[in-house]
N, C-alpha and C positions, 0 to 999 in steps of 0.2 A: 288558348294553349291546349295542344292535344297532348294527350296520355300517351307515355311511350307505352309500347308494350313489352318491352325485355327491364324489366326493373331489377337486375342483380348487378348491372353495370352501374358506375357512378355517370352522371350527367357530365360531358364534357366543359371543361370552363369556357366561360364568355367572358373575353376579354371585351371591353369597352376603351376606348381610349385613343390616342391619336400614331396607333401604332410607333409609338419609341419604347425601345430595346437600349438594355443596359443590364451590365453586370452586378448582379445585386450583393456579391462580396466585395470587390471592387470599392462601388459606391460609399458601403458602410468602410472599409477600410479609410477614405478620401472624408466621408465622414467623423470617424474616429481622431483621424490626423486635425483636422479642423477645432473638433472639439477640446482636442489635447491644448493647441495652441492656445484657444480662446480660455482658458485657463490660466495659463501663463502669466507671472508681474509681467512678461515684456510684454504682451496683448498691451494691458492695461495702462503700462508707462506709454506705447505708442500712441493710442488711443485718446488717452490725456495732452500729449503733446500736440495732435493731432487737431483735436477740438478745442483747445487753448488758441492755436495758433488760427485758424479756423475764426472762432469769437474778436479774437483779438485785430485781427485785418479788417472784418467784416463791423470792426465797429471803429477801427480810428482810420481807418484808410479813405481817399475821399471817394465821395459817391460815386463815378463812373467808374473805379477799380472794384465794388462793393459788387461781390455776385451772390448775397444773401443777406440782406441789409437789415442792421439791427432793428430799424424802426417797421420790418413786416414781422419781427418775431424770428428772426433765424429759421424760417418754414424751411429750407431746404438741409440746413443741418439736423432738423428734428426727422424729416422723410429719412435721409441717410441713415441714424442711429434708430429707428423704427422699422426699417426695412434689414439693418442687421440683425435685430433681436428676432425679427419673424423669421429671417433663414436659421439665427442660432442655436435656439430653443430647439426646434427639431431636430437639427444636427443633435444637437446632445443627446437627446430622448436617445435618437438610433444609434448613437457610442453607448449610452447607457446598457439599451436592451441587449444587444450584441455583448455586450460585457456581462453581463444575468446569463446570457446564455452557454457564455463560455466558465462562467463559475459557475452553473448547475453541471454540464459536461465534466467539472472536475471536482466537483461532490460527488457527484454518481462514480464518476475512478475511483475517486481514493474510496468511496465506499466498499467497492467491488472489492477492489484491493485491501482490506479493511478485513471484510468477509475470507477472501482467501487465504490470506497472512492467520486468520483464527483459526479455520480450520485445518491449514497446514501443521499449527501448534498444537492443536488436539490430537491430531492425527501421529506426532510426534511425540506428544506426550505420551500416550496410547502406547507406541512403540517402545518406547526406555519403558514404562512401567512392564512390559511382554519381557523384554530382556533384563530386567533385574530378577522378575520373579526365575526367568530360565534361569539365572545365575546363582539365585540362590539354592534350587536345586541340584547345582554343581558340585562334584568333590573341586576343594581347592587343593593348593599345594601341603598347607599346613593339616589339615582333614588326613589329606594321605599320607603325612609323614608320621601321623600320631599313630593311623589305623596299622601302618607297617612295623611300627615301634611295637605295637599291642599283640601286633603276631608274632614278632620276632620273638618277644619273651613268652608268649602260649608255646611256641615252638620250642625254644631253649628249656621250656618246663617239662614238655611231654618227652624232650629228648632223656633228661635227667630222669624222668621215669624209667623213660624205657632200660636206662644205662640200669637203674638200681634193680630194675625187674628182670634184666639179661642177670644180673652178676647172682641176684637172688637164685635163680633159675638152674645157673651154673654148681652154685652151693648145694641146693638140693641136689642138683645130678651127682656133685662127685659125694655126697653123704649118705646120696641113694646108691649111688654104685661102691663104696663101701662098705655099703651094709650091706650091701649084696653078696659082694666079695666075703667078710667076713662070715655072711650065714653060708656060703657055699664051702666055705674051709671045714666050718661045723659040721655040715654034712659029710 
């Protein structure tokens, strides 16, 4: 065997074989369906019938109707039932596998899906905790009713000042402009 010389390529496969071609979804589909049936009470109830009626001919029927006669052992019903367990068996295996395969493909989903769903919720959660706290730094309605309340009576307070400090203001003027009045008659 010679050495290639470009080793970053993978080695072409070598098929070996008698060149047959076949769909190999297909197949395991045609497989699966097999499997499914060979399952089945009615597999079983047929199969029973089947081999009942089978034994049953081949041992009271007379000898030249007899096409697997009790007295060689039933050899050709044993090849039958021996030759379906060696196709069965594998058939199942390949609905098996194909079936692992397709519930690995949807472990890994719901996983993914799993992961995403979490951190869409965190991400969510994240977000309402952002806008509670903006909310709480909010005036509400009740905040501003009280804070308007609390000025309106600052306000109605310094007005009432003002009023007693004008009217004050006034008294002194005309007390002072009396006195005024009267010192200037004095003179």
């Amino acid at each position: 065997m010679r050495r290639r010389e470009d080793l970053h390529a993978p080695r072409a496969e070598r098929r070996v074989g008698v060149g047959v071609q076949y769909d190999p979804d297909r197949f395991g589909k045609f497989s699966e369906s097999i499997a499914r049936y060979l399952g089945t009470a009615q597999f079983l109830v047929w199969q029973s019938i089947v081999i009942a009626v089978w034994i049953i001919h081949n041992t009271f029927a007379p000898d030249q109707l007899q096409f697997d006669p009790w007295s060689r052992g039933l050899v050709l019903l044993t090849l039958l039932l021996s030759l379906q367990a060696s196709y069965a068996a594998p058939l199942i295996l390949l609905a098996q596998n194909r079936q692992e395969f397709r519930d690995r493909l949807t472990a890994e989903n719901d996983r993914n899906v799993a992961e995403r769903t979490q951190a869409d919720t965190e991400f969510l959660a994240r977000e309402i905790a952002g806008v509670r706290l903006s909310l709480s730094d909010m005036v509400t309605g009740e905040t501003l009713d009280e804070r308007l309340e609390h000025l309106t009576s600052v306000i109605e307070r310094l007005s009432d000042q003002v009023t007693l400090l004008t009217a004050s203001a006034s008294a002194d003027r005309a007390i002072t402009s009396s006195t005024s009045s009267a010192v200037s008659d004095a003179n």
